[in-house]
MARBA-3410 file (N, C-alpha, C, O; in Angstrom, 1 decimal):
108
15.0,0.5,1.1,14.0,1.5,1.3,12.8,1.3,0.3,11.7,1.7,0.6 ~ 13.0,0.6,-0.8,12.0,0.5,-1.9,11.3,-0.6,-1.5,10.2,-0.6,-2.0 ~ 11.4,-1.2,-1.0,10.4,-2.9,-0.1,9.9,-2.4,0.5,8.6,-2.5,0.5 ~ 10.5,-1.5,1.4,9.4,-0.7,2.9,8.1,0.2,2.5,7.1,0.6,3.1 ~ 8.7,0.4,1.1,7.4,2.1,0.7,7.1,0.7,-0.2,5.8,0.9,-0.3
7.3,-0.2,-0.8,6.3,-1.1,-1.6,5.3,-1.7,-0.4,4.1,-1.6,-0.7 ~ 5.6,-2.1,0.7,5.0,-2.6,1.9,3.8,-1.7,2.0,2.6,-1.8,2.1 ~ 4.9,-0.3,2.1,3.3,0.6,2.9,1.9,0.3,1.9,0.7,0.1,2.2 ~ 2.6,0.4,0.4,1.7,1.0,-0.6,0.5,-0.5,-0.9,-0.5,-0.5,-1.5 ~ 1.2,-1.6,-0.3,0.1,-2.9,-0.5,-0.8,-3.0,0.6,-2.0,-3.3,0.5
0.0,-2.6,2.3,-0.3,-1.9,3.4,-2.3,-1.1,3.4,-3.4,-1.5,3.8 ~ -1.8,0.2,2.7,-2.8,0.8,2.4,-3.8,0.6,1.3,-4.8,1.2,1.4 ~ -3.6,-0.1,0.3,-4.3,-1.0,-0.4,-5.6,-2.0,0.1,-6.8,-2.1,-0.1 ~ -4.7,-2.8,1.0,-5.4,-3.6,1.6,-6.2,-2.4,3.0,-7.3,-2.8,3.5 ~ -5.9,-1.9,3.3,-6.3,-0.7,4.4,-7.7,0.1,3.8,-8.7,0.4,4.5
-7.6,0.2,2.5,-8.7,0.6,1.6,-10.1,-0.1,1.0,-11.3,0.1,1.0 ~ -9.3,-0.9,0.7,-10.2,-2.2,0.3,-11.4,-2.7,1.3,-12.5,-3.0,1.1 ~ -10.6,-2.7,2.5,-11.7,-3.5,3.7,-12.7,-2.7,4.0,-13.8,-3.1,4.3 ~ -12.5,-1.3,4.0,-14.1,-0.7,3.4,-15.0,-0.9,2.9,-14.9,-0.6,1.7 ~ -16.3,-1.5,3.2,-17.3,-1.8,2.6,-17.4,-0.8,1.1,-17.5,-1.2,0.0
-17.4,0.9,1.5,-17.6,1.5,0.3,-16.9,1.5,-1.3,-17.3,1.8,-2.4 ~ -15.2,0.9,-0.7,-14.2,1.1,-1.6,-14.5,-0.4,-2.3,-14.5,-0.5,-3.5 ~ -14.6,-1.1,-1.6,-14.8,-3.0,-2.0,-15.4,-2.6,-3.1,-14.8,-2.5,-4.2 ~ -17.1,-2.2,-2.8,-17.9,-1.7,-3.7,-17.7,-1.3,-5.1,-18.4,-1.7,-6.0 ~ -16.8,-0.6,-5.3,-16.6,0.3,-6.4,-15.3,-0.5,-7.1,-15.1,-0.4,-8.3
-14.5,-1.1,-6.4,-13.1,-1.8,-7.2,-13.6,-3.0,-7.9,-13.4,-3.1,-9.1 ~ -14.5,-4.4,-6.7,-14.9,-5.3,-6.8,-16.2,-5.5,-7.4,-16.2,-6.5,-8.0 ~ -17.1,-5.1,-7.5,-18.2,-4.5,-7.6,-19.2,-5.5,-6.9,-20.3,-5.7,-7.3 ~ -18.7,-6.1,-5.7,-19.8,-7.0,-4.6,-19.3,-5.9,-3.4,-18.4,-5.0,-3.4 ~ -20.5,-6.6,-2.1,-20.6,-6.3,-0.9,-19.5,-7.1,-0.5,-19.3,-8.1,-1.2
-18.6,-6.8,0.8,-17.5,-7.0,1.2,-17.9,-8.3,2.3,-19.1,-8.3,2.7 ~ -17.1,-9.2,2.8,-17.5,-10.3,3.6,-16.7,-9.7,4.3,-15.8,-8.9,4.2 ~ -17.5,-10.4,5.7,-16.9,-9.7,7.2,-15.8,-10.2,7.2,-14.9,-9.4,7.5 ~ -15.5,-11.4,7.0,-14.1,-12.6,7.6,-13.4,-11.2,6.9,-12.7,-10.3,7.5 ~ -13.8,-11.2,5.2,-12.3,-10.7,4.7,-11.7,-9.1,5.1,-10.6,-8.5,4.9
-12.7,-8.9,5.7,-13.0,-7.0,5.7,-11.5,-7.5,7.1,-10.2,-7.4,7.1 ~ -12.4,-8.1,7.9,-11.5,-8.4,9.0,-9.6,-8.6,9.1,-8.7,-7.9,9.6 ~ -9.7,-9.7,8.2,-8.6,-9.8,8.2,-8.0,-8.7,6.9,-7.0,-8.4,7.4 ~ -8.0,-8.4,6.2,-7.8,-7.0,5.5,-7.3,-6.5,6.1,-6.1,-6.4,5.9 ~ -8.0,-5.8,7.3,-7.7,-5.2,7.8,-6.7,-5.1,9.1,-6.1,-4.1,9.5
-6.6,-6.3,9.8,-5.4,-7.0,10.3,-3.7,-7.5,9.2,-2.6,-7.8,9.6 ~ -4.2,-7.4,8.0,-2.9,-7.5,7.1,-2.7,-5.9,6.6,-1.6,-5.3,6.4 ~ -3.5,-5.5,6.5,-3.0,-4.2,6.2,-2.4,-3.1,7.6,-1.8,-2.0,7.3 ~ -2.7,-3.4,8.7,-1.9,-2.7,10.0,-0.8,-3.6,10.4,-0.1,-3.2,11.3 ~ -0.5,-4.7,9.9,0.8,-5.3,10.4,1.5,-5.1,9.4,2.6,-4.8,9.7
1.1,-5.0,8.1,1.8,-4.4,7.2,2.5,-2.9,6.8,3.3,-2.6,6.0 ~ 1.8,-2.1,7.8,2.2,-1.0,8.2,3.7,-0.6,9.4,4.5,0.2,9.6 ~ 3.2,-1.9,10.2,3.9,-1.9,10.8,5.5,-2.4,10.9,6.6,-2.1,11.5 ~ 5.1,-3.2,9.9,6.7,-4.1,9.0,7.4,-2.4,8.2,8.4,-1.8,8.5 ~ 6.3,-2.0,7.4,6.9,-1.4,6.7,7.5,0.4,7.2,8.1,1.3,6.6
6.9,0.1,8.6,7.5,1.5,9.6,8.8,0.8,10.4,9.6,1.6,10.8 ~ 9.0,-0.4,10.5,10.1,-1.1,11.3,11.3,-1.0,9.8,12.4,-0.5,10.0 ~ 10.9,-1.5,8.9,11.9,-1.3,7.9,12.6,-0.4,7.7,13.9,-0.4,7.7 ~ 11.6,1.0,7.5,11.9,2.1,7.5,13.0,2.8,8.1,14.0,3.4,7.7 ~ 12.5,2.6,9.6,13.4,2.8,10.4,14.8,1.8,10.8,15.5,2.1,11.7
15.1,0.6,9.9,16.1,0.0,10.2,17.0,0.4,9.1,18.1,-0.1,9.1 ~ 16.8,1.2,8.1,17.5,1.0,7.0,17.7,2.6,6.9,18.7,3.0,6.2 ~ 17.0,3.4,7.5,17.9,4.8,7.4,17.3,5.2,8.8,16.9,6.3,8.8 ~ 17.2,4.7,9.8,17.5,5.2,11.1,16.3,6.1,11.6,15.6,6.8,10.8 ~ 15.9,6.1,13.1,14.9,6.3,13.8,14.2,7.4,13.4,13.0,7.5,13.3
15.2,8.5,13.2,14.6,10.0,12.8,14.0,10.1,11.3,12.8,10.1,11.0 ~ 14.8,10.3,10.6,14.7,9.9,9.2,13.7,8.6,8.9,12.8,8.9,8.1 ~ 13.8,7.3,9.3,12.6,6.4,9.1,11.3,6.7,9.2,10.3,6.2,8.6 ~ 11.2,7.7,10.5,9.5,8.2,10.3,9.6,9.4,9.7,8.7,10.1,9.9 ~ 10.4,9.7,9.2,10.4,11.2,8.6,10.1,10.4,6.8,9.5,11.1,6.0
10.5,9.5,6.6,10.0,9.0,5.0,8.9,8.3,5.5,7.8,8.8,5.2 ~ 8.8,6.8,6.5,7.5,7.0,6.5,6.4,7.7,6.5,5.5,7.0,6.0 ~ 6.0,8.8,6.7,5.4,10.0,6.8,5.1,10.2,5.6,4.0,10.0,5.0 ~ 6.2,10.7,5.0,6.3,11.3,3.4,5.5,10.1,2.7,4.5,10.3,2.0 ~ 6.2,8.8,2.9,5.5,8.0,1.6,4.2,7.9,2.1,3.4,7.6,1.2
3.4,8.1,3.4,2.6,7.3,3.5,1.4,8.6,2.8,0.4,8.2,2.0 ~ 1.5,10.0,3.0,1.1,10.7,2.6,0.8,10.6,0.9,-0.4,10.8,0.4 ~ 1.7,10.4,0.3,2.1,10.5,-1.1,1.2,9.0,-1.3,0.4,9.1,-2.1 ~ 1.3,8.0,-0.8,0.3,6.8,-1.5,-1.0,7.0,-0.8,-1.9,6.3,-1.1 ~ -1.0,7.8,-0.2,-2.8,7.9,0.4,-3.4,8.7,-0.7,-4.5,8.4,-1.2
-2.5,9.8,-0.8,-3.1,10.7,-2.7,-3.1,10.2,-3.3,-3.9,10.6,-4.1 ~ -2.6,8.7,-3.7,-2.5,8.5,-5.3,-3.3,7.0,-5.2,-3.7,6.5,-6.3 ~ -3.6,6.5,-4.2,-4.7,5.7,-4.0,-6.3,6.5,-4.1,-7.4,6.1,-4.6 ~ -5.9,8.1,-3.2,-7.5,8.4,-3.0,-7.9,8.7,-4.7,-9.0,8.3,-5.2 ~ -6.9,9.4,-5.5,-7.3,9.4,-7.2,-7.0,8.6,-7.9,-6.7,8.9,-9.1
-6.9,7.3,-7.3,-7.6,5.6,-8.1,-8.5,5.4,-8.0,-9.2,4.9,-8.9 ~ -8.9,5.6,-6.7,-10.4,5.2,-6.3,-11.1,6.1,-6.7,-12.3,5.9,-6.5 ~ -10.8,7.9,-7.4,-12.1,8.8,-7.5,-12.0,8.2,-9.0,-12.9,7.3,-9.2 ~ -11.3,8.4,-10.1,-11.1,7.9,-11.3,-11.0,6.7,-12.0,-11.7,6.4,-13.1 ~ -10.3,6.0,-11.5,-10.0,4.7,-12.4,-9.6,3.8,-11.2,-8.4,3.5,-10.9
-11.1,3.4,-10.2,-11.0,2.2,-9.5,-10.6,0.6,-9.7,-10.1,-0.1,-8.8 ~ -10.9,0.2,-11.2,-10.6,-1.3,-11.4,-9.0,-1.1,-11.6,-8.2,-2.0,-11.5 ~ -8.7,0.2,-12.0,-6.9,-0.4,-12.2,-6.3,-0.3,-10.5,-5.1,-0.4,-10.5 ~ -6.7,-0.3,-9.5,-6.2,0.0,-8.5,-5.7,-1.4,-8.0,-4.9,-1.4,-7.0 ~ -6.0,-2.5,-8.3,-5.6,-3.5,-8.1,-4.3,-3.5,-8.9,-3.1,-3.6,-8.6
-5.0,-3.5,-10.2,-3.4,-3.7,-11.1,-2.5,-3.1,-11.1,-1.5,-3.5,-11.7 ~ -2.6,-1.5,-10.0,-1.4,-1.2,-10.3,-0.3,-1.8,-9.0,0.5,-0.9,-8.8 ~ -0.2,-2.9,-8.2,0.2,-3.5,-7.1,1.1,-4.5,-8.1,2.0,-5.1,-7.6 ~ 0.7,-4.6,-9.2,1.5,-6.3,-9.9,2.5,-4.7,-11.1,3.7,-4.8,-11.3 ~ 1.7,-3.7,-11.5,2.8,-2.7,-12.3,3.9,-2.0,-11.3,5.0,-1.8,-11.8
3.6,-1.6,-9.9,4.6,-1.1,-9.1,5.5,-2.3,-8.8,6.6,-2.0,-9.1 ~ 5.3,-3.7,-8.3,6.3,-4.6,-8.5,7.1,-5.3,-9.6,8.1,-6.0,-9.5 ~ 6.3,-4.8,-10.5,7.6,-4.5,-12.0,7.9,-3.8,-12.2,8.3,-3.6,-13.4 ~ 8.0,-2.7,-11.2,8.7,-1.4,-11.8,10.2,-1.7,-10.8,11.3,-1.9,-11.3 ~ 10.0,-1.6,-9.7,10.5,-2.5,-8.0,11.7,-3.3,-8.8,12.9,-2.9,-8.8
11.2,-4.5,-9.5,12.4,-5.3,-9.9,13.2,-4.7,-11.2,14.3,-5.0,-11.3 ~ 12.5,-3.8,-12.2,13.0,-3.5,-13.1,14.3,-2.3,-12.0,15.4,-2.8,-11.8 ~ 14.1,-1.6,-11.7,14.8,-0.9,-11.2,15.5,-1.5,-10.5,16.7,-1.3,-11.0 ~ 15.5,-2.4,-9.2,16.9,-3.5,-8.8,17.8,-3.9,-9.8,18.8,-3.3,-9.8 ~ 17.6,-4.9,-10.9,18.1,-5.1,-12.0,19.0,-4.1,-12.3,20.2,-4.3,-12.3
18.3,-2.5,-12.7,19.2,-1.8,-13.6,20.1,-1.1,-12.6,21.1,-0.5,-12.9 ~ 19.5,-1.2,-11.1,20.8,-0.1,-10.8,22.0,-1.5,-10.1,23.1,-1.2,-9.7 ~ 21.6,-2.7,-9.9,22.7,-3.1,-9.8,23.3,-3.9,-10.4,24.5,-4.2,-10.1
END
């Protein structure tokens, strides 16, 4: 289940990003179409992996019942990266994947 909410959370990252306004303020250029584009095509297939995961690993009901939950919970904590501290919002995609393996590691 922790791959699937790491999915959503790179998912909507990239879902954000392809925004001309958000590009703006993380990257501090104007956004290219190609990339906005495909952004935006990796970030809805990536949603979609990470709703099929969901639901293969704790079941139809419950799978959209945490999808939901997580996707809510990373849409807050992305919208107050981007109001506060936009340049770490990148970085924190490489700190949530060391956190991801530190915790594999310790619990098994």
């Amino acid at each position: 289940m922790t791959v699937s909410a790491y999915i959503l959370y790179i998912a909507l990252i990239f879902l954000s990003i392809s925004m001309n306004k958000h590009y703006k303020v993380v990257i501090s250029t104007n956004v290219n179409k190609n990339y906005q584009i495909a952004s935006k095509l990796l970030g809805n297939a990536l949603l979609i992996i990470s709703l099929v995961l969901f639901i293969k690993t704790t079941g139809l009901s419950l799978g959209i019942t945490y999808f939901f939950g997580f996707l809510a919970l990373f849409i807050i904590i992305i919208a107050l990266f981007l109001t506060y501290k936009p340049k770490l919002l990148i970085f924190t995609i490489f700190v949530s994947f060391l956190f991801w393996v530190l915790i594999k590691f310790l619990l098994n």
